[in-house]
PDB file of N, CA, C and O in Angstrom:
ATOM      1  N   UNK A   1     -46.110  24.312 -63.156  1.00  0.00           N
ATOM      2  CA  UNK A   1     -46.567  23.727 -61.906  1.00  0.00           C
ATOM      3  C   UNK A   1     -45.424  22.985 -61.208  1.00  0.00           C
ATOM      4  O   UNK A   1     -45.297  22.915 -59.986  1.00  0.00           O
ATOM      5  N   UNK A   2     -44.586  22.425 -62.141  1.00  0.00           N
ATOM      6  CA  UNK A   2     -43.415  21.608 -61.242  1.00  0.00           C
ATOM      7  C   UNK A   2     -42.646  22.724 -60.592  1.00  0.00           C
ATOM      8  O   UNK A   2     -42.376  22.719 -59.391  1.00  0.00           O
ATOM      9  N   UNK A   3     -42.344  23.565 -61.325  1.00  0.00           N
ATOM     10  CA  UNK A   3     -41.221  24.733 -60.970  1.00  0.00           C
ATOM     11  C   UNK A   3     -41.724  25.646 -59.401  1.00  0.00           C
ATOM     12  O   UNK A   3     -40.946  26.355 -58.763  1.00  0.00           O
ATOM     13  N   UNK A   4     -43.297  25.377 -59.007  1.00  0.00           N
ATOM     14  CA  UNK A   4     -43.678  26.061 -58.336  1.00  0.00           C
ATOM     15  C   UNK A   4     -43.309  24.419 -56.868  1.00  0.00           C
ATOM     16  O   UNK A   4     -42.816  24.580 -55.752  1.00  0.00           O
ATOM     17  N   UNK A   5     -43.692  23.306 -57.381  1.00  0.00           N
ATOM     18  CA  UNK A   5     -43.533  22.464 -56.204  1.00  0.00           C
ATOM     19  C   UNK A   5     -42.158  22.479 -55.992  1.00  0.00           C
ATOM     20  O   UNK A   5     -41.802  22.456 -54.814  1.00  0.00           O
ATOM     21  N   UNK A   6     -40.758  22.533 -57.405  1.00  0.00           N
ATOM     22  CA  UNK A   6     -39.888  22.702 -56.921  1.00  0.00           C
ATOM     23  C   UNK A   6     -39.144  23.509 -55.383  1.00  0.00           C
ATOM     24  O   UNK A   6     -38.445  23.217 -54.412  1.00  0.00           O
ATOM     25  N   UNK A   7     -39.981  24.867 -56.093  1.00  0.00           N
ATOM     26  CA  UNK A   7     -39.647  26.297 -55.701  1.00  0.00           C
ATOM     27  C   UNK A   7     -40.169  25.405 -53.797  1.00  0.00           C
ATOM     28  O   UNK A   7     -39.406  25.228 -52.847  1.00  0.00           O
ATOM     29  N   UNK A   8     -40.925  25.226 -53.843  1.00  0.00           N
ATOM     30  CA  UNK A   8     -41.648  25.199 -52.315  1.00  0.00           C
ATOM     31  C   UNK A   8     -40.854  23.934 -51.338  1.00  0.00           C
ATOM     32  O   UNK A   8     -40.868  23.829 -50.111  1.00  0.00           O
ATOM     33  N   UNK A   9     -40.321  23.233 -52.140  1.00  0.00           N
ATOM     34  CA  UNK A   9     -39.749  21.844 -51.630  1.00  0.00           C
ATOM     35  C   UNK A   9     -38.190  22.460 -51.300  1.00  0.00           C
ATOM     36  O   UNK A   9     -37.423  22.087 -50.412  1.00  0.00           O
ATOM     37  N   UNK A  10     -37.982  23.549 -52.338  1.00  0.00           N
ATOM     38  CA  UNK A  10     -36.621  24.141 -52.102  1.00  0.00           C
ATOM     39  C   UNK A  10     -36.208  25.528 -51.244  1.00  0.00           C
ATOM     40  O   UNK A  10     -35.186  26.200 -51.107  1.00  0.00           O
ATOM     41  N   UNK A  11     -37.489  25.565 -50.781  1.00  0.00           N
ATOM     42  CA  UNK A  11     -38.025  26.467 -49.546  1.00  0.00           C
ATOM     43  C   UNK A  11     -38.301  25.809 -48.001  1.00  0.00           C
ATOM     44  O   UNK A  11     -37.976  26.430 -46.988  1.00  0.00           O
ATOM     45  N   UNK A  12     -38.880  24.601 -47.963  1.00  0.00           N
ATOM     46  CA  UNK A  12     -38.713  23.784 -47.212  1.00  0.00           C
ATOM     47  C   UNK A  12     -37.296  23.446 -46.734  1.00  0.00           C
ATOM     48  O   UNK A  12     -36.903  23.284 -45.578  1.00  0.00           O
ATOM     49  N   UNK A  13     -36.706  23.385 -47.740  1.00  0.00           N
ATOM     50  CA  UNK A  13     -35.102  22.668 -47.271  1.00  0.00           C
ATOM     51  C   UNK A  13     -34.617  23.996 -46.426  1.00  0.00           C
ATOM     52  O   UNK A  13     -34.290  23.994 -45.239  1.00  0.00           O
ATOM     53  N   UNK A  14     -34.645  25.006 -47.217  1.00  0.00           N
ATOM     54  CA  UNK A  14     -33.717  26.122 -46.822  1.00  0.00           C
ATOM     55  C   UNK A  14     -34.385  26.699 -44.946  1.00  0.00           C
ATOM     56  O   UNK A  14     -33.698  27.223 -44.069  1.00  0.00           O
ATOM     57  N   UNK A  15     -35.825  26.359 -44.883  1.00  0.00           N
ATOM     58  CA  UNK A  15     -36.258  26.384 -43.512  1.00  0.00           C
ATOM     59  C   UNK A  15     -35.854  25.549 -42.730  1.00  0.00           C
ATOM     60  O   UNK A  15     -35.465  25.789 -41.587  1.00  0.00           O
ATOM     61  N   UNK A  16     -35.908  24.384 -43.304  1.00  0.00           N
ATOM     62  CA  UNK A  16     -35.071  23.375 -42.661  1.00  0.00           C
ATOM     63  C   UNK A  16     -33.493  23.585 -41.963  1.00  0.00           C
ATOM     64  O   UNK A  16     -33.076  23.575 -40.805  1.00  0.00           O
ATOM     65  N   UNK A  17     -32.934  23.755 -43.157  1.00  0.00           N
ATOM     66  CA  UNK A  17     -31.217  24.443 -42.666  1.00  0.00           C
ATOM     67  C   UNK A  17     -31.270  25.281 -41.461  1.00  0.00           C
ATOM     68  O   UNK A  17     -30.750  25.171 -40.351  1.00  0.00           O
ATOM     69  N   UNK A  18     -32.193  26.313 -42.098  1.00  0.00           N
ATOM     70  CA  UNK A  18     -31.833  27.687 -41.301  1.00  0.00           C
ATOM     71  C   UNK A  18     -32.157  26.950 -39.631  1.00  0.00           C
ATOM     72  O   UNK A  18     -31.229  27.047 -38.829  1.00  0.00           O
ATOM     73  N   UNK A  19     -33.316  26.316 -39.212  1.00  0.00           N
ATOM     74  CA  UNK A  19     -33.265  26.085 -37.926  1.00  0.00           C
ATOM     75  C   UNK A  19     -32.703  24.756 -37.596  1.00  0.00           C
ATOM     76  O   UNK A  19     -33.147  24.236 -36.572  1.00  0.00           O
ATOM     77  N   UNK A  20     -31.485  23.878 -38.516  1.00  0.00           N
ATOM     78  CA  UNK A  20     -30.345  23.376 -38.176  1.00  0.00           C
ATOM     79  C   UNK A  20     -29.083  24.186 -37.772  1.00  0.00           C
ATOM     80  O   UNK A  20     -28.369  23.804 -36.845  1.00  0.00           O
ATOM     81  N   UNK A  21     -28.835  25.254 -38.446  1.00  0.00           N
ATOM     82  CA  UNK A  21     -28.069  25.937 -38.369  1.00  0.00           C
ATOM     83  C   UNK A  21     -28.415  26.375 -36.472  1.00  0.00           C
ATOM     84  O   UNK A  21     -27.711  26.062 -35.512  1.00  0.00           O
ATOM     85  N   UNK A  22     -29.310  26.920 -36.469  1.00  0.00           N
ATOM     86  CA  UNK A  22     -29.850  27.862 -35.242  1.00  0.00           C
ATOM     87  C   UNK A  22     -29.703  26.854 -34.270  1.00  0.00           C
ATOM     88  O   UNK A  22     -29.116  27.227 -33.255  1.00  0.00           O
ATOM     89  N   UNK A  23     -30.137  25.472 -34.302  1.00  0.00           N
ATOM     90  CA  UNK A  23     -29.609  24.812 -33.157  1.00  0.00           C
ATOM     91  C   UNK A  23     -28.171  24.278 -32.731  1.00  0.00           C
ATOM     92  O   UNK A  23     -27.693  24.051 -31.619  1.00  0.00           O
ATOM     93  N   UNK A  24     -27.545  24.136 -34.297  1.00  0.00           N
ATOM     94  CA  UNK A  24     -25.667  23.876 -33.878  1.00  0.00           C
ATOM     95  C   UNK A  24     -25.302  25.244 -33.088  1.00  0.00           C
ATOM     96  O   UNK A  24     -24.588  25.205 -32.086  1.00  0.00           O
ATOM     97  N   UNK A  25     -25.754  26.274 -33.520  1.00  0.00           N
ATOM     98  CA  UNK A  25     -25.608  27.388 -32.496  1.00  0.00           C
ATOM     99  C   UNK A  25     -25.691  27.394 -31.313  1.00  0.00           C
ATOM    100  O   UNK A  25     -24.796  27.658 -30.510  1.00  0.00           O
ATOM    101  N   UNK A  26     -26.953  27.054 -31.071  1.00  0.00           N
ATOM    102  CA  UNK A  26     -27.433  27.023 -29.440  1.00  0.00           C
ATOM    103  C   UNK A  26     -26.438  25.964 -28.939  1.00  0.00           C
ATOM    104  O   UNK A  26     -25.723  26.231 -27.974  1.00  0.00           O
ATOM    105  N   UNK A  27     -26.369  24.876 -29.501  1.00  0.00           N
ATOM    106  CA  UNK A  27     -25.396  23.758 -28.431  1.00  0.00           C
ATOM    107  C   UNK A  27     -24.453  24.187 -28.800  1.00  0.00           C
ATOM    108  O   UNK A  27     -24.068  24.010 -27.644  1.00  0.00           O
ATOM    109  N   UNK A  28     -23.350  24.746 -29.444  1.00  0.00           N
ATOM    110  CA  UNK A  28     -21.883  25.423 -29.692  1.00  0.00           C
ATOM    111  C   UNK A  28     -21.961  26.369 -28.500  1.00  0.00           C
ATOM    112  O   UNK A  28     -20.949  26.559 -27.825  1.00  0.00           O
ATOM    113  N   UNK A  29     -23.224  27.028 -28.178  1.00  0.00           N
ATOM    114  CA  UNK A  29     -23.222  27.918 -27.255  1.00  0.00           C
ATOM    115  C   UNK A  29     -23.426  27.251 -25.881  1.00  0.00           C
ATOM    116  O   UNK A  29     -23.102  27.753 -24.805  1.00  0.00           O
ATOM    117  N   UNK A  30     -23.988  26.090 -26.059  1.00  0.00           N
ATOM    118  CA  UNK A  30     -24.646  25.300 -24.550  1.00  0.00           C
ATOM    119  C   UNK A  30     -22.933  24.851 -24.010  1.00  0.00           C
ATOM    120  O   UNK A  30     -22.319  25.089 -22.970  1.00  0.00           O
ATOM    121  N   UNK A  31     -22.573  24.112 -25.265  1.00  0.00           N
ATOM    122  CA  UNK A  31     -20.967  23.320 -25.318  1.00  0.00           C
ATOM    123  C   UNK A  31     -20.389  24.835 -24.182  1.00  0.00           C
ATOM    124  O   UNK A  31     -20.433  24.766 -22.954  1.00  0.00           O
ATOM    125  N   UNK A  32     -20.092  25.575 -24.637  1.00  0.00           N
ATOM    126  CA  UNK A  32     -18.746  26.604 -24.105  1.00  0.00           C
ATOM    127  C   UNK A  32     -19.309  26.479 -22.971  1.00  0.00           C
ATOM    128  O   UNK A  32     -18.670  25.851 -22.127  1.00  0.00           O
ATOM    129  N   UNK A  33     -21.163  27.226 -22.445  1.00  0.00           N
ATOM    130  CA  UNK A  33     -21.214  27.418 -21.388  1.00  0.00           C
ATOM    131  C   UNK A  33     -20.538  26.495 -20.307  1.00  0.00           C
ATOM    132  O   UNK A  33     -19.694  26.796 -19.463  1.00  0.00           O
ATOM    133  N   UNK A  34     -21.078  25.415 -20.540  1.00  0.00           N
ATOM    134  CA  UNK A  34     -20.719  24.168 -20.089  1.00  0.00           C
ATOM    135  C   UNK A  34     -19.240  23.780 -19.681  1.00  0.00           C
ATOM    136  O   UNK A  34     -18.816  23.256 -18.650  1.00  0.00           O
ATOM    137  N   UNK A  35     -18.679  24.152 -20.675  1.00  0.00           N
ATOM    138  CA  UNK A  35     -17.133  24.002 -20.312  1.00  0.00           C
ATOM    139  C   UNK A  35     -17.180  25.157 -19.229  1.00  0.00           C
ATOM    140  O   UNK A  35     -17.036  24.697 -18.096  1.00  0.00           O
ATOM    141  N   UNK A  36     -17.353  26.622 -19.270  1.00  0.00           N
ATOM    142  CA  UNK A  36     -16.771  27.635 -18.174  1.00  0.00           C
ATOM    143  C   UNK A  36     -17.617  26.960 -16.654  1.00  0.00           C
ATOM    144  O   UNK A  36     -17.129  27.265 -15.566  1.00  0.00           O
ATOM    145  N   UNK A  37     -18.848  26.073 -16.699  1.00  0.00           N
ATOM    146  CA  UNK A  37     -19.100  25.606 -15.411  1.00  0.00           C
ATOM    147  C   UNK A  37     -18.247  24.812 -15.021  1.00  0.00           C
ATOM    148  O   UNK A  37     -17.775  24.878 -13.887  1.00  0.00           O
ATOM    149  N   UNK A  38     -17.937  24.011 -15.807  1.00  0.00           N
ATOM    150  CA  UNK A  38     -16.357  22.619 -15.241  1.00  0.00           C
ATOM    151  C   UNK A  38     -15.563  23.587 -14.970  1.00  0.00           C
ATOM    152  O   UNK A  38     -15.551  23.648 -13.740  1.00  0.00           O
ATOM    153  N   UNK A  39     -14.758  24.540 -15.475  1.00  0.00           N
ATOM    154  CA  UNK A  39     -13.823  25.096 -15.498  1.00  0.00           C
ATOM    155  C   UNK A  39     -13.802  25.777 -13.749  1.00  0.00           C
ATOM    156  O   UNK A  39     -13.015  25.584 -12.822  1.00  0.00           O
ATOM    157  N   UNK A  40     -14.998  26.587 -13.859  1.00  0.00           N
ATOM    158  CA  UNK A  40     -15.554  26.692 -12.405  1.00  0.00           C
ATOM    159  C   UNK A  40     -15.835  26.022 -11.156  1.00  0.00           C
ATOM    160  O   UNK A  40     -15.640  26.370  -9.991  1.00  0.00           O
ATOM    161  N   UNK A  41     -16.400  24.848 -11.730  1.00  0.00           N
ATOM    162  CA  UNK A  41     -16.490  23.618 -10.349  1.00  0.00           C
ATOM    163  C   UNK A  41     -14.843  23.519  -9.898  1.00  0.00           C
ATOM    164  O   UNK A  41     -14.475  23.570  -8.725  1.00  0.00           O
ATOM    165  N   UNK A  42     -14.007  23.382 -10.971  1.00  0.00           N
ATOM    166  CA  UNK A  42     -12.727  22.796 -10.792  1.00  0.00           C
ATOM    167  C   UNK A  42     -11.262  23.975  -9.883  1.00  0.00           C
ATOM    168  O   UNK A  42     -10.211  23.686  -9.311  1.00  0.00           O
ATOM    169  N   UNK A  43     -12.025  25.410 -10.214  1.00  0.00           N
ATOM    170  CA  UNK A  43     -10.805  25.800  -9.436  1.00  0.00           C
ATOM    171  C   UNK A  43     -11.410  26.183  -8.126  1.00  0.00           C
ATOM    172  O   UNK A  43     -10.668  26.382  -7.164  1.00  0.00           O
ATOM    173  N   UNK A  44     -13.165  26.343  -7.983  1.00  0.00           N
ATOM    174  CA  UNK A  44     -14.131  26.201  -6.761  1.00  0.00           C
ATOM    175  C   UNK A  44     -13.154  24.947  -5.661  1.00  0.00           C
ATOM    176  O   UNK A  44     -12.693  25.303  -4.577  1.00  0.00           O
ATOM    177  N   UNK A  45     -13.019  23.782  -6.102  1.00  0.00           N
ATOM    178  CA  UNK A  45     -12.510  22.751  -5.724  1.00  0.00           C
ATOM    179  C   UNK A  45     -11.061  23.089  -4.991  1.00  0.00           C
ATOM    180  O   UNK A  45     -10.739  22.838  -3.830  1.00  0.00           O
ATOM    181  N   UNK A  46     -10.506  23.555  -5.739  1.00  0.00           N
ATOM    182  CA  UNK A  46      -9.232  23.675  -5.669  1.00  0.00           C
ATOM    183  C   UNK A  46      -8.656  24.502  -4.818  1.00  0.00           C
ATOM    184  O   UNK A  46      -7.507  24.474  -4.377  1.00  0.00           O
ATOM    185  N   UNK A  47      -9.984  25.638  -4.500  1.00  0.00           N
ATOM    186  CA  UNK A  47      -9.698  26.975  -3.596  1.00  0.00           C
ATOM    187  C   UNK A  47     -10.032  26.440  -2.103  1.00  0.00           C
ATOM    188  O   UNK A  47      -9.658  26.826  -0.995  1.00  0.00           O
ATOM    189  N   UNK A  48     -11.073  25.168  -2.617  1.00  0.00           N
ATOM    190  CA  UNK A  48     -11.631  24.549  -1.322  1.00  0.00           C
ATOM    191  C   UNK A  48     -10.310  23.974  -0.372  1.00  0.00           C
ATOM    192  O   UNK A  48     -10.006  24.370   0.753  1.00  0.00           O
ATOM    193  N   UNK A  49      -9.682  23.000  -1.123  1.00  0.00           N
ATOM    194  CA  UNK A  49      -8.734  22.135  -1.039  1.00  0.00           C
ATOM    195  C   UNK A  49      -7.658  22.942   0.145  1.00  0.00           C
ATOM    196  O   UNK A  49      -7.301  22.790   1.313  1.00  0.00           O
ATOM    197  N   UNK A  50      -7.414  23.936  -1.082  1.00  0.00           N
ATOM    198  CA  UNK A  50      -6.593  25.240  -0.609  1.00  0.00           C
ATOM    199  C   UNK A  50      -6.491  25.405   1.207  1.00  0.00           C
ATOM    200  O   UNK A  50      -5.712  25.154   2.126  1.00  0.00           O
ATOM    201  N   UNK A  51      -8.345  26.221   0.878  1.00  0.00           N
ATOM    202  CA  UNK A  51      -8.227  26.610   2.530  1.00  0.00           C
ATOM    203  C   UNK A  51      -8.121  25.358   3.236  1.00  0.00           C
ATOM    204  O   UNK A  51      -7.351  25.480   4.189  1.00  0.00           O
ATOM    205  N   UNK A  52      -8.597  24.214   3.128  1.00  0.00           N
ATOM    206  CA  UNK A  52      -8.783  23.108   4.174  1.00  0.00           C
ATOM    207  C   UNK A  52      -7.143  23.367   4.242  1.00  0.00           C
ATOM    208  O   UNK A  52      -6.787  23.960   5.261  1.00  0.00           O
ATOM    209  N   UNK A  53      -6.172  23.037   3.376  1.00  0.00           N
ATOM    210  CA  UNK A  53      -4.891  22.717   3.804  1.00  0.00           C
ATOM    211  C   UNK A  53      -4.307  23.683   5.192  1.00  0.00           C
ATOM    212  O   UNK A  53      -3.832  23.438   6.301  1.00  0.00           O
ATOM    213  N   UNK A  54      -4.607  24.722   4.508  1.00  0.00           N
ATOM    214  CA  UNK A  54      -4.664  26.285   5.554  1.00  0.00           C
ATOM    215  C   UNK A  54      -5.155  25.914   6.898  1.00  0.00           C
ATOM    216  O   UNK A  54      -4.441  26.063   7.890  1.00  0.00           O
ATOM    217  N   UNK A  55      -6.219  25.489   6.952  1.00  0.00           N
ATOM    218  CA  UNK A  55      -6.977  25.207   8.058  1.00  0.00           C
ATOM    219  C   UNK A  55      -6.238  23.874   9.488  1.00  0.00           C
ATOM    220  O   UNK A  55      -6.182  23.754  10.712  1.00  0.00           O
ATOM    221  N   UNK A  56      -5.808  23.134   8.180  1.00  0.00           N
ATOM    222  CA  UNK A  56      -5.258  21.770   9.131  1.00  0.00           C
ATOM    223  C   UNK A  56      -3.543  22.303   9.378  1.00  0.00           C
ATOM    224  O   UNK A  56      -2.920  21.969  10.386  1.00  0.00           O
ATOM    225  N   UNK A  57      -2.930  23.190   8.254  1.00  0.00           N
ATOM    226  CA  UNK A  57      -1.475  23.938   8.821  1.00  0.00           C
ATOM    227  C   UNK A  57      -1.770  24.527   9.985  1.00  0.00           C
ATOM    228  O   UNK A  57      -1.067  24.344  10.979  1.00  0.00           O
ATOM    229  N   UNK A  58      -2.818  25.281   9.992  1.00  0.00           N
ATOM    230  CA  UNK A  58      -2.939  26.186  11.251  1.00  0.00           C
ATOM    231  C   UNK A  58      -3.646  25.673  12.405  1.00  0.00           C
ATOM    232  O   UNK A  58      -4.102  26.271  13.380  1.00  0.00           O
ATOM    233  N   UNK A  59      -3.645  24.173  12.034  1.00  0.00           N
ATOM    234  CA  UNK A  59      -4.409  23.304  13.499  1.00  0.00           C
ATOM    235  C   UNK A  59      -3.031  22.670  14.076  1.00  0.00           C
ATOM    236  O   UNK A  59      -2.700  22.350  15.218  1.00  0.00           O
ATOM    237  N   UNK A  60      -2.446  22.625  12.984  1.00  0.00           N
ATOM    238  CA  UNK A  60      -0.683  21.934  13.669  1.00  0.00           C
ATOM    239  C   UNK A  60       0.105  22.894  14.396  1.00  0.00           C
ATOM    240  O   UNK A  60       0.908  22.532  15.256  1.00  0.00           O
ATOM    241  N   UNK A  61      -0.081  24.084  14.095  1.00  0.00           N
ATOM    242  CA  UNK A  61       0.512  25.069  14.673  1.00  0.00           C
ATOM    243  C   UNK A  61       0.017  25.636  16.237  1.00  0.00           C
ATOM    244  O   UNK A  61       0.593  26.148  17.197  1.00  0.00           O
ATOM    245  N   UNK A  62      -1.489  25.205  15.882  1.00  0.00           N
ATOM    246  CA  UNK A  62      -1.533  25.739  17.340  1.00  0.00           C
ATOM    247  C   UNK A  62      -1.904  24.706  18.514  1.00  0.00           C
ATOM    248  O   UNK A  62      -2.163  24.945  19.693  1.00  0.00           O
ATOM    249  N   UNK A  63      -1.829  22.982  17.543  1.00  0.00           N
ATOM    250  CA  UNK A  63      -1.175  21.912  18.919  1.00  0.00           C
ATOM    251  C   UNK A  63       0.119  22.489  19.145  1.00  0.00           C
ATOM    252  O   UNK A  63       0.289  23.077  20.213  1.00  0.00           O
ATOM    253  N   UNK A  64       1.183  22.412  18.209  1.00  0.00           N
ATOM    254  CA  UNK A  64       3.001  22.799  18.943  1.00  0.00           C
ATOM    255  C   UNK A  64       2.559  23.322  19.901  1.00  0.00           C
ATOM    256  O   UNK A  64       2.861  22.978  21.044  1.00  0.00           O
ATOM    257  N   UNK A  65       1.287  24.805  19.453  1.00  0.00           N
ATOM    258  CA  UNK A  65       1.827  25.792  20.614  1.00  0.00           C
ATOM    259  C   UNK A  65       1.172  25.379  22.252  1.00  0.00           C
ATOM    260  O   UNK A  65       1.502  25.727  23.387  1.00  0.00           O
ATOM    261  N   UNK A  66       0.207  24.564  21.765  1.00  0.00           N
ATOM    262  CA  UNK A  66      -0.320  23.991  22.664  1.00  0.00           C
ATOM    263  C   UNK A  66       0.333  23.139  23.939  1.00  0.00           C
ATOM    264  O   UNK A  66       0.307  23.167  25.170  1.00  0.00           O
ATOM    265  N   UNK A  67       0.979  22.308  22.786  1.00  0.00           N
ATOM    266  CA  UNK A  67       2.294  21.350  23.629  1.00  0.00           C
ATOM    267  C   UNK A  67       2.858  22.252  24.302  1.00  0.00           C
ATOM    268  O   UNK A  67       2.423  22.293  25.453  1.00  0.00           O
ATOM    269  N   UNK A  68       4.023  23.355  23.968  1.00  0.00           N
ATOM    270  CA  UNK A  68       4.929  24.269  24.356  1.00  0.00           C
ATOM    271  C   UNK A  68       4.064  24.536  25.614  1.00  0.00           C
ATOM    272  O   UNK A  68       4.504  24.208  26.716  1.00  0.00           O
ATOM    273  N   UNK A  69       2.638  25.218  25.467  1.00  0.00           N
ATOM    274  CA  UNK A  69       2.224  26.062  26.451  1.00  0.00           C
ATOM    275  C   UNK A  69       1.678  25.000  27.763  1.00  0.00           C
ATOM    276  O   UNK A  69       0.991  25.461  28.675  1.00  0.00           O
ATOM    277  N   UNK A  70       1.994  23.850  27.726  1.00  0.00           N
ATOM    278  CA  UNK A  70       1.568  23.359  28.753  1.00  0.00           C
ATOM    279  C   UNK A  70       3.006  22.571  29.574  1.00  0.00           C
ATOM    280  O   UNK A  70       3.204  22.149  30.713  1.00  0.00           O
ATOM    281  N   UNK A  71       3.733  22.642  28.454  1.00  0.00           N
ATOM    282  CA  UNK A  71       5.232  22.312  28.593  1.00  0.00           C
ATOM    283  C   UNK A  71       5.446  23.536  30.012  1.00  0.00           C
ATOM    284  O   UNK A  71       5.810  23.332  31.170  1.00  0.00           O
ATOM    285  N   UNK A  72       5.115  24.586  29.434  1.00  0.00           N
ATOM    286  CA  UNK A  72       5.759  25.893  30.098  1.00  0.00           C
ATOM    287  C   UNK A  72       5.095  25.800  31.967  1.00  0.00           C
ATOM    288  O   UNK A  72       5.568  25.827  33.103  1.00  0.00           O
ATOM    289  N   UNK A  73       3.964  25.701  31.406  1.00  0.00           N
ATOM    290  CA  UNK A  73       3.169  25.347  32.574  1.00  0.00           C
ATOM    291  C   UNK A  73       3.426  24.556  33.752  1.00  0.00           C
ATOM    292  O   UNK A  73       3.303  24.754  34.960  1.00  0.00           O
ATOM    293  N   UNK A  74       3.903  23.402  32.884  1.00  0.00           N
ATOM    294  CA  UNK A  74       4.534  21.801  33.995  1.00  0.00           C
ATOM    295  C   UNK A  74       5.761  22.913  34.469  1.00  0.00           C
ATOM    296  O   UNK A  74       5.693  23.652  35.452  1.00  0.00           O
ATOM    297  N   UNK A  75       6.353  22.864  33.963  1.00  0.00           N
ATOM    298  CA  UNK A  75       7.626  23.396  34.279  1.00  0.00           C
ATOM    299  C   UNK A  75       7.260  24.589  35.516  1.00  0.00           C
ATOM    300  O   UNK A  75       7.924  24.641  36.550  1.00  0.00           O
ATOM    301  N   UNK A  76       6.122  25.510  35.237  1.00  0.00           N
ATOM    302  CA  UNK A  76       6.425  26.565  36.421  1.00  0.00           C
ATOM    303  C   UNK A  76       5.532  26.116  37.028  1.00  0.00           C
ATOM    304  O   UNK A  76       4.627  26.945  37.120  1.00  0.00           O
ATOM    305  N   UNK A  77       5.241  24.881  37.668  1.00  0.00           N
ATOM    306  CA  UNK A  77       4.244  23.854  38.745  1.00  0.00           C
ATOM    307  C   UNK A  77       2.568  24.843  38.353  1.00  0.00           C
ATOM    308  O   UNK A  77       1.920  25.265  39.311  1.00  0.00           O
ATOM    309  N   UNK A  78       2.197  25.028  37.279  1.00  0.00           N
ATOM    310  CA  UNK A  78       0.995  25.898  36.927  1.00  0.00           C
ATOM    311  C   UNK A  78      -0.156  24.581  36.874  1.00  0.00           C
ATOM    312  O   UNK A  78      -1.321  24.626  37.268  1.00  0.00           O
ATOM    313  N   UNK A  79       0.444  23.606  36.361  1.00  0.00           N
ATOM    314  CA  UNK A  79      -0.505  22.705  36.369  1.00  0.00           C
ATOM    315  C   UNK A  79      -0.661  21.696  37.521  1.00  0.00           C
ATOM    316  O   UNK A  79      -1.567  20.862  37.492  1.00  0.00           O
TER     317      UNK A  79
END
């Protein structure tokens, strides 16, 4: 009779493990996902950054041309 409560208490444990085991899994698996979303927010960010810079280079470029083109203007009495 002991050998049988053993047996069942040492069946318990091993159910036990097995769905410890199964959840270090799932969060080992939650963990990575998790990292490739940071990883993602962060070069998302970065591409953002990117174009804005793009955006405000190519707003400087077309005051100069702006200046120039009204420069040109004064000059041939247009304005």
């Amino acid at each position: 009779m002991t050998d049988n409560v053993e047996n069942l208490v040492l069946e318990h444990l091993r159910a036990l493990r097995a769905g410890q085991d199964r959840i270090e899994h799932k969060l080992a698996e939650m963990s990575n996902r998790l990292t490739s979303l940071e990883t993602g927010m962060i070069r998302s960010r970065s591409e953002n950054l990117s174009t804005l810079e793009d955006v405000y280079r190519q707003q400087g470029v077309i005051d100069r041309i702006n200046d120039r083109l009204e420069r040109v203007e004064r000059r041939l009495e247009l304005i």
